[in-house]
N, C-alpha and C positions, 0 to 999 in steps of 0.2 A: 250719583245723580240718577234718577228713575227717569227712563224713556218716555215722550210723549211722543207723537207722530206729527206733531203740529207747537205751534210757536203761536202767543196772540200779544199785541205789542199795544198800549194805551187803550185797555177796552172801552173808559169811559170817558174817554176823548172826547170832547161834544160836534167836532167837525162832520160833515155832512159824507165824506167819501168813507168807504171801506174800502182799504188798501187788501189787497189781496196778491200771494207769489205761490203757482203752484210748485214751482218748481227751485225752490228756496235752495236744495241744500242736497251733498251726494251723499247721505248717510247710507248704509245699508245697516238696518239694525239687525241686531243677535242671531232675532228667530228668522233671518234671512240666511239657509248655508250658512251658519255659524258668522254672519255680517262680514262675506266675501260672496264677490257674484261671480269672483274667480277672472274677472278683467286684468291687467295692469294698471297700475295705478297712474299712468299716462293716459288711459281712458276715461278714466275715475274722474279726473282732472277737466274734463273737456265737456262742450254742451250736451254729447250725449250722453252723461249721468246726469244734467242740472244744469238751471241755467244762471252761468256765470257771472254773478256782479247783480242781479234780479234782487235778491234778498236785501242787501247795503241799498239798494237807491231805493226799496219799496220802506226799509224802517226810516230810513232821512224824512222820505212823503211822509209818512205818517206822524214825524212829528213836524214836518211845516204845515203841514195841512190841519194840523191839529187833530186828526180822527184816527181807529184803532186798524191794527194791521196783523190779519190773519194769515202764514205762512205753515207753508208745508213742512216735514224733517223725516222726508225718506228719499231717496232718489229714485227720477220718475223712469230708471228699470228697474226697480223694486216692484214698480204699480204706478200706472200715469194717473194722477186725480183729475189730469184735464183732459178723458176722455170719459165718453161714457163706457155703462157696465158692459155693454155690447159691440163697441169697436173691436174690429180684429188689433190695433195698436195700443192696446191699456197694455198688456204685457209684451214688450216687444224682445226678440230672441236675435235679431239682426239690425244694429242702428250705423247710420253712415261706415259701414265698412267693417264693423268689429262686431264678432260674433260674444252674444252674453252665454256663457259656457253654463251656468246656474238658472240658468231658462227656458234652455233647449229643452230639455224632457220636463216641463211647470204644464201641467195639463188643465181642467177645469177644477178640482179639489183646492192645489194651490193656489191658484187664482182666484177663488172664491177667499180662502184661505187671505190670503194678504189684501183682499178689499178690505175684508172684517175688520183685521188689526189696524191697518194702516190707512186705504182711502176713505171707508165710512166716517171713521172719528174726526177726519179734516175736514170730509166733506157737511158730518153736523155741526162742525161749527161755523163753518161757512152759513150752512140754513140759519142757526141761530142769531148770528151779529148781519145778515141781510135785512133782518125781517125788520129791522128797525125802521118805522114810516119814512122817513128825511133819508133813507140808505141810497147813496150811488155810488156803483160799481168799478172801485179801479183795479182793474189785470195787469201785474207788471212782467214783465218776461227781458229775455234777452235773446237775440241769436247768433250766430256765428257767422262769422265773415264770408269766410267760403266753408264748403261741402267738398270732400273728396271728390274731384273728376266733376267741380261744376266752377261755372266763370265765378268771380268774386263776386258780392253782393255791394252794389254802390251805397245805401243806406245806411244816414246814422243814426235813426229812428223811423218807427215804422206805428204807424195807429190803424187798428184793426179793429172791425165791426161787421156784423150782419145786418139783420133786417131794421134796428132801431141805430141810426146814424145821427141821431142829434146831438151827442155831445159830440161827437167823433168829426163832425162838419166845421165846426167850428175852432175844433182844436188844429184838425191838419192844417187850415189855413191861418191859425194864428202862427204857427209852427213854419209854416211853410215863410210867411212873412217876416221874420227873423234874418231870412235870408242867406246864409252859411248853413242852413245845413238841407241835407238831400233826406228828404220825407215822403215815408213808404206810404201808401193810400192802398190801403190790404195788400200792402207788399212789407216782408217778403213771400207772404204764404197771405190767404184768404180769411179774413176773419168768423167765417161760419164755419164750425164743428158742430153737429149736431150735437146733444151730450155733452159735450163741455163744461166747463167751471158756469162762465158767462150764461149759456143756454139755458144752465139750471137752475142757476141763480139770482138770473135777472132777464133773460128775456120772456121768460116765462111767467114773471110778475110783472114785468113790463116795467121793470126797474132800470133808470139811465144807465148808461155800463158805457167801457171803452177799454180797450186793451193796448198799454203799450209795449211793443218790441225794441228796447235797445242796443245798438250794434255789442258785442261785450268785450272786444277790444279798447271801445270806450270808456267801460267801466267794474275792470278787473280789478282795479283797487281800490282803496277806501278815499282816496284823492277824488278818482273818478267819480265815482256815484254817489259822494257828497255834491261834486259840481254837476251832476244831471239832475238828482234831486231839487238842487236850487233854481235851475235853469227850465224845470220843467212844472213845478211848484206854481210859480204866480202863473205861468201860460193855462193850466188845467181850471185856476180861481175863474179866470176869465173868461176861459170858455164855459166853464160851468155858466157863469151872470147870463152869454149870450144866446146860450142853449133854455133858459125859461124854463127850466127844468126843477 
């Protein structure tokens, strides 16, 4: 089966969201040190190669939501595609405690080097299925519970935004109304990255966008993130209606 760097699930879906998961999948392909980054594979496994259960709830979206679903297929120590080309963390050589041994000496060459291959081609097709007029922006992600040597994370969802908050308004408080569950409001982290998937792909068009974070204990298996999927599905329809967007 020939390598692609990138995954696209119902392109001509008529739904109004593009589903979007930067961080789909912990492949390390070939031309990467021979597709080892020299980790154990108990790292390999965990959110800092990918984020966990992210990929399963983003293709369920996309077909309850009716619309297509763009994912990534490298792992984001391979090359972050959710940062921009000038963050010092698109390559990162040190992530929560575990040194990536095949990125310690990755200097500017390689790094240029594995944009090319790998975050360009995801990132034009990101440009390509945004441009669509009716295009709003869904970022699915996942994070992890806790962080080595940090308190536990209460959150089982988190909705994250910058400067255009309108869908994201409506959503945390639909979310929030539900009532069982603990809803992050740009927790656990901020939702402005400069460069970013989001920043370049929608706030810059001033395209609706919203990014969800879900815990990935919640949805490490195909059980899970069919039931976050479904549970997150009609909340997103409605906040869309509320958001006049």
């Amino acid at each position: 089966m020939t390598y692609s760097p990138y995954f696209i699930h119902g392109e001509t879906r008529p739904g109004r969201w593009l589903i979007t998961c930067d961080h789909a999948t912990n492949v390390v392909p070939a031309d990467v040190n021979g597709g080892d980054l020299g980790l154990h594979r108990a790292d390999m496994e965990r959110h800092i190669a990918y984020d966990v259960g992210a990929y399963g709830v983003a293709r369920h979206l996309g077909e309850l939501l009716n619309s297509p679903v763009v994912a990534s297929n490298f792992s984001r120590l391979v090359i972050d595609p959710n940062r921009g080309p000038d963050d010092p963390t698109l390559l990162m050589k040190l992530y929560d405690g575990s040194i990536i041994p095949a990125n310690r000496h990755a200097g500017p060459a390689e790094v240029a080097r594995r944009m090319a291959m790998f975050y360009q081609p995801y990132d034009d097709q990101l440009a390509r299925l945004s441009a669509l007029p009716h295009a709003v922006i869904l970022s699915v992600h996942s994070f992890t519970r806790q962080l080595r040597g940090r308190d536990p994370r209460p959150w089982h969802v988190g909705v994250l935004y910058a400067a255009d908050d309108r869908l994201a308004r409506p959503l945390i408080r639909l979310l929030t109304d539900e009532g069982d569950l603990c809803v992050g409001d740009n927790e656990p982290y901020s939702g402005h990255l400069p460069g970013d998937t989001i920043d370049r792909h929608a706030l810059r068009q001033g395209r609706p966008n919203v990014l969800i974070e879900v815990r990935n204990d919640l949805i490490a298996d195909e059980a899970g993130q069919k039931h976050w999927a479904e549970r997150l599905a009609p909340v997103l329809e409605r906040a869309l209606a509320l958001a006049g967007v």
